[in-house]
VOGU-3710 file (C-alpha; in Angstrom, 3 decimals, decimal comma):
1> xxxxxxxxxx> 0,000/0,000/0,000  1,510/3,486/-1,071  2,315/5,867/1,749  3,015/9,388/1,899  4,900/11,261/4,532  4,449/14,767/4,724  7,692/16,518/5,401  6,519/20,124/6,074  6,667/22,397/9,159  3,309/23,950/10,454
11> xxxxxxxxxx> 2,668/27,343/9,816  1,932/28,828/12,932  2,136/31,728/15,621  5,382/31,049/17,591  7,449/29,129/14,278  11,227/29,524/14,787  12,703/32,218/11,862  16,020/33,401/10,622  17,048/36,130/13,473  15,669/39,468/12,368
21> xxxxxxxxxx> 13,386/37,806/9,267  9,524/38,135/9,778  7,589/36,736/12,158  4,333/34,237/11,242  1,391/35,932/12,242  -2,078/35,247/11,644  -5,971/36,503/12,282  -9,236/36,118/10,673  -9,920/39,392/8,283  -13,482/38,094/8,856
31> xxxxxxxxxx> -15,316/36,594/11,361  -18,401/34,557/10,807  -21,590/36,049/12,910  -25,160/37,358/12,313  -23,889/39,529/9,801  -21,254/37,534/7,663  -22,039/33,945/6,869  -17,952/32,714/6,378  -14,657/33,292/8,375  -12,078/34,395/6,208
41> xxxxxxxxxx> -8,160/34,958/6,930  -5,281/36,642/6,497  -1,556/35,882/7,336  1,832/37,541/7,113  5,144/35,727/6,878  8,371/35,559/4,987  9,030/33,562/1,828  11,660/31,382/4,063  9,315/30,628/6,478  9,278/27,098/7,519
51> xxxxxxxxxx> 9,457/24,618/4,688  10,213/26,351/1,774  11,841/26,346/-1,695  14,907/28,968/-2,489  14,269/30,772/-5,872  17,791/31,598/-8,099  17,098/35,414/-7,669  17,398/34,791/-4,011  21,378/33,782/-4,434  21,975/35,253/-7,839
61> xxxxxxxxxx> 20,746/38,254/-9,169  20,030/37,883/-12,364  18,608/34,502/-11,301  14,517/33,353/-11,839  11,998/34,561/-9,260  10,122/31,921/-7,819  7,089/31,669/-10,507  9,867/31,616/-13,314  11,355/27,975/-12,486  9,878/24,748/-13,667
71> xxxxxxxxxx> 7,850/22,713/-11,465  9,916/19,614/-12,650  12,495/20,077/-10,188  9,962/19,577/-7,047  7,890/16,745/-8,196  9,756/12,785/-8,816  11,946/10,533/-7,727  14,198/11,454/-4,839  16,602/9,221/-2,318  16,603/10,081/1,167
81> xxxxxxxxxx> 20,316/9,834/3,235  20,968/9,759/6,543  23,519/12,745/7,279  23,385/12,580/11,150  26,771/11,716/11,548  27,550/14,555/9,720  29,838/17,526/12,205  29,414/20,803/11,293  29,183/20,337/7,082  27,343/17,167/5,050
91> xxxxxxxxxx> 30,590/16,352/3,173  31,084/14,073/0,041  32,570/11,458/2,628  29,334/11,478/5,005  26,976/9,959/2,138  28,919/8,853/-0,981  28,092/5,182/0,263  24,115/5,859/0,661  24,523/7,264/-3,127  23,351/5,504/-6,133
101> xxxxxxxxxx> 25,542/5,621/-9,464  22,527/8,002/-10,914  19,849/9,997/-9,263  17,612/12,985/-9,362  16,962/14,549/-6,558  18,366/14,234/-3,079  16,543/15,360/0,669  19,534/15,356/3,367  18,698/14,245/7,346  20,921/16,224/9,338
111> xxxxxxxxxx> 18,496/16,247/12,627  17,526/12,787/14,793  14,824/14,906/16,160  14,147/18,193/13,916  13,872/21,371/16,591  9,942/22,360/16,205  10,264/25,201/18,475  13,608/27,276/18,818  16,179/28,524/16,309  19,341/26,662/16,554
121> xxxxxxxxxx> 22,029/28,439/14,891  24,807/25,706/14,254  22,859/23,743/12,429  24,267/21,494/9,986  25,434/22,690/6,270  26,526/21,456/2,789  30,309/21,446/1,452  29,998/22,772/-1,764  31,926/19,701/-3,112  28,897/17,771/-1,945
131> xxxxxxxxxx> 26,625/19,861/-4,116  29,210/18,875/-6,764  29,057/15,537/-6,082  25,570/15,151/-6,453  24,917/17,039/-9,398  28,031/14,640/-11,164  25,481/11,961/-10,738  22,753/13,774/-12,316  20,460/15,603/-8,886  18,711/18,231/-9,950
141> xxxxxxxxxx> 17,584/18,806/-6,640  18,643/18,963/-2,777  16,403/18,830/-0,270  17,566/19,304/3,601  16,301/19,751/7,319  18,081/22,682/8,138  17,272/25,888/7,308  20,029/26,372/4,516  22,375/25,207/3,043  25,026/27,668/3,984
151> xxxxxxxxxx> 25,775/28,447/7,785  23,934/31,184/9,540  27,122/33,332/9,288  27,882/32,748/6,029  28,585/35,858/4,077  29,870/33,315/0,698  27,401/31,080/0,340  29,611/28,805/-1,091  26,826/25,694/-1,523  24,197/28,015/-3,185
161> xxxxxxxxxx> 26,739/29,081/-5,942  27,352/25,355/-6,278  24,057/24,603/-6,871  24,177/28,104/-9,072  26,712/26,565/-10,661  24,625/23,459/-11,576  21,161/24,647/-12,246  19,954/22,130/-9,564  17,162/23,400/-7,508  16,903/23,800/-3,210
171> xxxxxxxxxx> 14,001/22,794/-0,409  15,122/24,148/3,318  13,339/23,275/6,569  12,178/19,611/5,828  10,817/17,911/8,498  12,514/13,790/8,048  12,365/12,537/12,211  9,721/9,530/10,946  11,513/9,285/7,236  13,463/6,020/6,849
181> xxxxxxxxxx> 16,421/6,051/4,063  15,434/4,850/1,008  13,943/5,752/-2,778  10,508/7,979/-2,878  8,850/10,277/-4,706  9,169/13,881/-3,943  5,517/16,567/-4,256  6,237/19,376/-3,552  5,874/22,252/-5,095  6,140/25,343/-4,809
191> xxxxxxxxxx> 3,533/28,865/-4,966  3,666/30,790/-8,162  4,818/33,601/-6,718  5,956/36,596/-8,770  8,957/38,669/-7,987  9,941/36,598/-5,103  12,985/35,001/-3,993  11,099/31,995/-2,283  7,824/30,178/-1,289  6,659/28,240/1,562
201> xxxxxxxxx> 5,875/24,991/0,595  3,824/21,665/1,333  6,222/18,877/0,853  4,860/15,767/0,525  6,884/11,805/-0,098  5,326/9,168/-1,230  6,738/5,573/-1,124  7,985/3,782/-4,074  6,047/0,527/-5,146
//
C-alpha cells in the first residue's frame, strides 16, 4: 500500500525564523456572525518561512523569481540519506556510500529529532563539493532539514553558488524525524509567486512501489 509522509513544518504563531526575518502571524480578516455567513483569513510571513523552496534570484541576481522555475524540479523521484553523523558540514565522505551511481533529486537528514520550536544556529550545512558531487550523478535537486544550506554566518554562500553553478534546484526546513532512508517520490511544489525570492511549501513523499 503506497504511503506518503508529509515533510513540512506547520505554519503557525510562535514558528522559529532566521534572526531578524519576519515573524508568522495570523488573524481572521473576517469573522463569521449574524452579519457575515464565512470566516475568512489573512496571514503575514516571509518567503523562508518554515518549509520552503529557495528561488535563483534569491542567491543570484540575475537569477529566476520563484514563478519563473519549472515545477519539474519539485515533483519525482528522490533518495533520502541519513547525514546525522555529519559535524558541522554534510561532506562528500558522510553519504557517498548511501549514493546511487545516478539519481535525481536528493533530501539530506541532518536532525535525529528536527527542533519544532527554537532557532538553533549551528545547524548542519553542505560542502559545496557535496553539491558537486551530487549534481556529477545527475540531482537536480537537494532537499535538507536545516534551514540552509550555507551556515547562519555565512557571508559566501559557497553551496548556493554550487548549486548556481549546476542549475539544480533547493528545499530548506524539511521535516525527516519519521523518514526512513530509502527511494521515494518527492511533491512538492512550490507557490507561483511573482517577484519573489522563495515560497513556503507543502512537501509531501510518497513511497515507491
Amino acid at each position: 500500500m503506497i504511503k506518503i509522509w508529509d515533510i513540512s513544518q506547520t505554519l503557525r504563531k510562535g514558528l522559529p525564523v532566521w534572526p531578524g526575518d519576519t515573524e508568522f502571524s495570523s488573524h481572521f480578516h473576517w469573522e463569521m456572525s449574524a452579519e457575515c455567513p464565512v470566516n475568512v483569513g489573512q496571514f503575514t510571513l516571509s518567503t523562508h518561512s518554515g518549509t520552503h523552496a529557495d528561488a535563483p534570484v534569491h542567491y543570484d541576481a540575475k537569477g529566476k523569481t520563484m514563478a519563473a522555475v519549472s515545477l519539474e524540479y519539485y515533483i519525482g523521484p528522490c533518495v533520502v540519506v541519513d547525514a546525522t553523523q555529519a559535524v558541522g558540514w554534510v561532506k562528500p565522505q558522510d553519504i557517498i556510500s548511501q549514493l546511487p551511481d545516478q539519481l535525481e533529486r536528493v533530501i539530506l537528514k541532518t536532525y535525529s529529532q528536527f527542533p519544532h520550536n527554537q532557532w538553533v544556529t549551528d545547524f548542519t550545512a553542505v560542502a559545496a563539493e557535496t553539491i558537486d558531487l551530487l549534481a556529477e550523478r545527475g540531482a537536480c535537486l537537494i532537499g535538507i532539514d536545516s534551514p540552509s544550506l550555507d551556515p547562519q554566518t555565512s557571508k559566501f554562500m559557497r553551496a548556493h553558488h554550487a548549486v548556481r553553478r549546476h542549475g539544480m534546484a533547493i528545499l530548506e526546513g524539511l521535516v525527516l524525524d519519521d523518514v526512513p532512508p530509502g527511494d521515494y517520490e518527492l511533491i512538492a511544489p512550490p507557490l507561483k509567486l511573482d517577484a519573489l525570492d522563495a515560497s513556503p511549501v507543502r512537501a509531501l513523499l510518497r513511497s515507491v512501489v
